[in-house]
C-alpha positions in Angstrom: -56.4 -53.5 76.2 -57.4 -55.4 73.3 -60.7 -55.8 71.8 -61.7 -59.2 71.0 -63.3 -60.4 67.5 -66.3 -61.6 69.7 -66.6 -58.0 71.4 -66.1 -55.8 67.9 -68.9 -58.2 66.5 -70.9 -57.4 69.2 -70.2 -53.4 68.7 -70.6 -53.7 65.1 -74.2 -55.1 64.9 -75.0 -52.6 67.9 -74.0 -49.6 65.6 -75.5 -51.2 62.7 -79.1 -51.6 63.9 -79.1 -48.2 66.2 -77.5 -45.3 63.9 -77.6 -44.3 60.3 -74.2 -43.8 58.6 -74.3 -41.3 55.7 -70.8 -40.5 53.8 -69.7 -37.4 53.3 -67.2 -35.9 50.4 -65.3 -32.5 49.9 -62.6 -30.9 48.2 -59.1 -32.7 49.6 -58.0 -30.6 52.4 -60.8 -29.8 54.1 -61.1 -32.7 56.5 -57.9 -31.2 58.3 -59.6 -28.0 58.4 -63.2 -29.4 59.8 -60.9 -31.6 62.2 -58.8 -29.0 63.5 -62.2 -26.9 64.0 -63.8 -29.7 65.8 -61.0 -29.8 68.1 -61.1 -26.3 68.5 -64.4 -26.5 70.1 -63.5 -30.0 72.2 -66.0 -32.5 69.6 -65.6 -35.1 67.7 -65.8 -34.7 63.9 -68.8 -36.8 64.0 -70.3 -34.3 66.9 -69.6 -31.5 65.0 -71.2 -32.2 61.9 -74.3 -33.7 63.7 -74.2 -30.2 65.7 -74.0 -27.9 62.1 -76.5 -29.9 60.5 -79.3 -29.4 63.8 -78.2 -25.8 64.1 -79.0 -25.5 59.9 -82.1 -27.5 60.4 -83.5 -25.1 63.4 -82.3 -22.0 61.2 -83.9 -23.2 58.1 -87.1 -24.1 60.1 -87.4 -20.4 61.9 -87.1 -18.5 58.6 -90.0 -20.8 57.1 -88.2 -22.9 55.1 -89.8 -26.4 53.2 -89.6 -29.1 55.7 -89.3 -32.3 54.7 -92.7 -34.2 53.3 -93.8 -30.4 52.5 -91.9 -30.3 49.8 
């Protein structure tokens, strides 16, 4: 089924005022390999990254790390 102009609007401005988009770049070649991964474990991409970036976050925090504002 198509998705109307009207409807993508309305998905677009949803998006735009309820999620933060940050862009990522690496070495050429490595999105295939991060995909395939992804896959791998049934996620998105996007669910992945979101998933390593927690998982770092908690890891960093246990070993005592600087959190942010305690820098």
């Amino acid at each position: 089924m198509a998705v109307s102009k009207a409807q993508q609007a309305s998905v677009n401005k949803y998006v735009k005022s309820n999620y933060d988009r940050i862009n990522v770049t690496m070495q050429k070649g490595r999105r295939e390999v991060i995909q395939a991964h992804a896959a791998a474990q049934g996620e998105s991409v996007n669910a992945f990254i979101n998933r390593a970036i927690q998982e770092a976050m908690e890891r960093d925090k246990a070993a005592g790390a600087p959190q942010e504002g305690n820098a």
